[in-house]
C-alpha positions as a Markdown table, in Angstrom:
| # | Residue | x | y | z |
|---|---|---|---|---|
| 1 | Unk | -19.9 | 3.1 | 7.0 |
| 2 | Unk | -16.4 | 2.7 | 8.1 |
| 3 | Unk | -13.2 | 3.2 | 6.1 |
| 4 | Unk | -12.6 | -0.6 | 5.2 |
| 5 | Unk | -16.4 | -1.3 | 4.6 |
| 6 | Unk | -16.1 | 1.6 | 1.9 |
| 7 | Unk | -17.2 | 0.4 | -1.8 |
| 8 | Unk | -14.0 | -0.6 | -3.4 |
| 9 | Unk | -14.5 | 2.0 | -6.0 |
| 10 | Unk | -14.7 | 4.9 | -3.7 |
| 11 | Unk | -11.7 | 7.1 | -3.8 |
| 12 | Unk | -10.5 | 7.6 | 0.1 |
| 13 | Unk | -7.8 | 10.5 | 0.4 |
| 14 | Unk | -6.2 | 11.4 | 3.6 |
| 15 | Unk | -8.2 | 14.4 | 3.9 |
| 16 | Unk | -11.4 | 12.9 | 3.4 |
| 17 | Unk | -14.2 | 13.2 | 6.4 |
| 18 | Unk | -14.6 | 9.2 | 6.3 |
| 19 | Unk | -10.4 | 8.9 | 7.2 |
| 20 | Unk | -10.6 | 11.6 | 9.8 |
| 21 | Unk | -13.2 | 9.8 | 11.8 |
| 22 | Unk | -11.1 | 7.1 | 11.9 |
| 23 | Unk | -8.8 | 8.9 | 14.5 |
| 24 | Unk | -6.6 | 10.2 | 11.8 |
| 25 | Unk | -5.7 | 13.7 | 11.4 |
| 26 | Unk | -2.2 | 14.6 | 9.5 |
| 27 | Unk | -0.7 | 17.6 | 10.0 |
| 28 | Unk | -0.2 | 19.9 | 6.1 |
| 29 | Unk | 3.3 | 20.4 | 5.1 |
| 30 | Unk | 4.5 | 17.5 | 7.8 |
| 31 | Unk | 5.0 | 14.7 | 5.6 |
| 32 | Unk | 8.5 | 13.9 | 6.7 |
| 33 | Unk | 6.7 | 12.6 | 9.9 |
| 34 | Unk | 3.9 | 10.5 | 7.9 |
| 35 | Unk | 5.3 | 7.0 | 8.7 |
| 36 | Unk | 5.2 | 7.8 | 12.5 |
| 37 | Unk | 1.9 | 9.2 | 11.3 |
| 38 | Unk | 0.5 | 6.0 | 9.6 |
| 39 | Unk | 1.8 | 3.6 | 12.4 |
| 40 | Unk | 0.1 | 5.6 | 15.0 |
| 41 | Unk | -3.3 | 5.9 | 12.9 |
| 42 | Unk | -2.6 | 2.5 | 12.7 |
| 43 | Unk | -2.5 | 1.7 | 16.5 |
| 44 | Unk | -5.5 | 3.6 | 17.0 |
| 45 | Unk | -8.2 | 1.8 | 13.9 |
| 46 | Unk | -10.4 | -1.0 | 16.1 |
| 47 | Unk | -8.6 | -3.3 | 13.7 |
| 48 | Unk | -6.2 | -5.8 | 13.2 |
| 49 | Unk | -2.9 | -3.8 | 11.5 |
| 50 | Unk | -2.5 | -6.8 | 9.2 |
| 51 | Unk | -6.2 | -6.6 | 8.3 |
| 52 | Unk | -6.1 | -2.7 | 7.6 |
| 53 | Unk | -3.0 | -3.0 | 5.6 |
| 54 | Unk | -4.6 | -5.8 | 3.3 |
| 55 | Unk | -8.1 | -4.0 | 3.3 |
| 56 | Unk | -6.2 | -0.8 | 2.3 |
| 57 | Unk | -3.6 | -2.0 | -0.4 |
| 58 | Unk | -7.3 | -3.5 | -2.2 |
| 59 | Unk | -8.9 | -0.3 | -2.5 |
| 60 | Unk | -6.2 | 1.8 | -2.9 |
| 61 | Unk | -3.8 | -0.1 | -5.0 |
| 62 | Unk | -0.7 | 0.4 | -2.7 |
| 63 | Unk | 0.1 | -0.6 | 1.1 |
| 64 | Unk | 0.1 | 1.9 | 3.1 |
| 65 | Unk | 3.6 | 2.2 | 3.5 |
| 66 | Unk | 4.4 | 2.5 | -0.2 |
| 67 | Unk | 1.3 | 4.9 | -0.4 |
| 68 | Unk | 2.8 | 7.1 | 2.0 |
| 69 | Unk | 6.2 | 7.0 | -0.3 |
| 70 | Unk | 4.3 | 8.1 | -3.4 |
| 71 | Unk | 3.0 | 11.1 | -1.3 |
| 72 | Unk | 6.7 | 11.7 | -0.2 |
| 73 | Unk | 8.2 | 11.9 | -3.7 |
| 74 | Unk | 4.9 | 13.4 | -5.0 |
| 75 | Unk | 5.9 | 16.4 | -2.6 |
| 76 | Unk | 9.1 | 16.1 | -3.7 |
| 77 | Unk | 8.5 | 16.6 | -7.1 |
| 78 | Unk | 6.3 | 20.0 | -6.3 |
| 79 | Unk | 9.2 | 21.2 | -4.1 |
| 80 | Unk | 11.8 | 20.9 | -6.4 |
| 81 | Unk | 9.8 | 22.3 | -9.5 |
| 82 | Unk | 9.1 | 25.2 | -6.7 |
| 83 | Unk | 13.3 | 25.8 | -7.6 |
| 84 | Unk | 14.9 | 24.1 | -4.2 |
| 85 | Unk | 18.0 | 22.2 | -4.5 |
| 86 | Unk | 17.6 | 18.4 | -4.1 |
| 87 | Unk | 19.3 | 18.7 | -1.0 |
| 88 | Unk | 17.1 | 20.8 | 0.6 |
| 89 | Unk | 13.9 | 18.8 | -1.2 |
| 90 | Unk | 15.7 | 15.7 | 0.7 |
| 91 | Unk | 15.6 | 17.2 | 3.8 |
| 92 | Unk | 12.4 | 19.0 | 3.6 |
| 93 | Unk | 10.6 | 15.1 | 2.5 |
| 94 | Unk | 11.9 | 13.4 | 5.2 |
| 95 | Unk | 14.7 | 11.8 | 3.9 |
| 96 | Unk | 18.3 | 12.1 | 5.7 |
| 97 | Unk | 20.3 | 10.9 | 2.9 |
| 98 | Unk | 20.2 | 12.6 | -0.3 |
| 99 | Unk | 21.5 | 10.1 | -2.1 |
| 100 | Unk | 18.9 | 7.5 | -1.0 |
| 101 | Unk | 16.2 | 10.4 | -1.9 |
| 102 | Unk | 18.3 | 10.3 | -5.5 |
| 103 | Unk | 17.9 | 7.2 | -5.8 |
| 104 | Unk | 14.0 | 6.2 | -5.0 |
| 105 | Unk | 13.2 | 9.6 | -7.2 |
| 106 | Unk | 14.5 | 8.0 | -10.0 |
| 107 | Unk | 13.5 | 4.5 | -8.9 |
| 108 | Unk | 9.9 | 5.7 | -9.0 |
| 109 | Unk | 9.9 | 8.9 | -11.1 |
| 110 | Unk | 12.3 | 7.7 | -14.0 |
| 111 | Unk | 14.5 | 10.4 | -13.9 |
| 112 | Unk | 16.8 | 12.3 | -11.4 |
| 113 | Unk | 15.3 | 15.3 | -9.1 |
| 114 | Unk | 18.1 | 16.7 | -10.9 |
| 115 | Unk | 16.8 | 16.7 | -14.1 |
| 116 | Unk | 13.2 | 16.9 | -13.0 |
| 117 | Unk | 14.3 | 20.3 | -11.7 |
| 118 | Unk | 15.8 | 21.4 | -14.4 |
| 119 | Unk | 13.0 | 20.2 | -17.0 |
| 120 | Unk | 10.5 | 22.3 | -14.5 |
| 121 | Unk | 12.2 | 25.2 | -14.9 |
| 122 | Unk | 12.6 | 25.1 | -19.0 |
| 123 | Unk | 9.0 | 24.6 | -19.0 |
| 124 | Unk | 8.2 | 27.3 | -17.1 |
| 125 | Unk | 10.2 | 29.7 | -19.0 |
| 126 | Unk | 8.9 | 28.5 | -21.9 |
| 127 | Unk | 12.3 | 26.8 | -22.9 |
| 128 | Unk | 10.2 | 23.1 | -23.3 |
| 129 | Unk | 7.6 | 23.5 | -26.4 |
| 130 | Unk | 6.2 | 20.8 | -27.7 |
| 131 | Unk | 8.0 | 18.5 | -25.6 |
| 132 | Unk | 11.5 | 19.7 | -26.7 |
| 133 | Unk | 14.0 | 21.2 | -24.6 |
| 134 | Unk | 15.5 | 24.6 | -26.3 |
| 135 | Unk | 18.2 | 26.1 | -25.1 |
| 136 | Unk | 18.5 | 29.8 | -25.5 |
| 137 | Unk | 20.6 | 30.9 | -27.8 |
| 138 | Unk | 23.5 | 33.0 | -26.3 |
| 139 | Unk | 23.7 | 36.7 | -27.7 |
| 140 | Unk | 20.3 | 36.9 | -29.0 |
C-alpha cells in the first residue's frame, strides 16, 4: 500500500513509516525549509503533482501547501509559549517579515503571537484560572 492508496480514514503524519518510503525524510527543527521540502518530495512521488496534491488535500483535509503552513504556525505557537519574542519566532519559522508572520498568526490563530505569548505565560504562572486572566496585585 502506497501513501495515496491509504484508506481515507487513516491518519498519515510526516513521520509516519508509510510517508518516509515515499522518498520523504524532513529534517526536526527545519521547518522554515518545509516548502522546498514538500516541492522536492513532491518531484520525487511516481505521481502526477497535481494528482498528489488532490489525493492529499482528500485525506488530509488541507493541500499540502496550507498543511505545511498549519505546521509553521503550529511551531510558532510552541516557540513563542517557550518565551521568544515574535521576532525571533518569525525568524526561527521561516518567515522574513514579521509583520506578514503577525498577520497569518492572527489570520489562522485568532489572536496576535503577541497576545498568545503573553496568555502562555499567565497560564503558566498560574495568573489564567478558570479561563480568566488575573493580574497580580502589586504590593502583595
Amino acid at each position: 500500500m502506497d501513501l495515496l492508496h491509504s484508506r481515507p480514514t487513516e491518519r498519515i503524519s510526516f513521520s509516519s513509516p508509510l510517508v518516509q518510503s515515499q522518498g520523504f525524510t524532513p529534517v526536526p527543527g527545519q521547518i522554515s525549509t518545509a516548502i522546498n521540502i514538500l516541492d522536492e518530495a513532491l518531484g520525487r512521488l511516481p505521481y502526477n503533482p497535481d494528482y498528489f496534491r488532490r489525493a492529499f488535500k482528500e485525506r488530509i483535509g488541507y493541500t499540502p501547501s496550507k498543511f505545511v503552513e498549519f505546521k509553521r504556525l503550529e511551531q510558532a505557537m510552541n516557540i513563542l509559549a517557550a518565551g521568544h519574542s515574535v521576532k525571533e519566532t518569525a525568524a526561527m519559522t521561516g518567515y522574513p517579515d514579521v509583520y506578514y508572520f503577525s498577520r497569518q498568526f492572527k489570520r489562522y490563530m485568532g489572536t496576535s503571537p503577541s497576545a498568545y505569548r503573553l496568555l502562555s505565560r499567565a497560564k503558566e504562572s498560574g495568573q489564567f484560572i478558570d479561563g480568566v486572566f488575573h493580574r497580580p496585585v502589586a504590593g502583595v
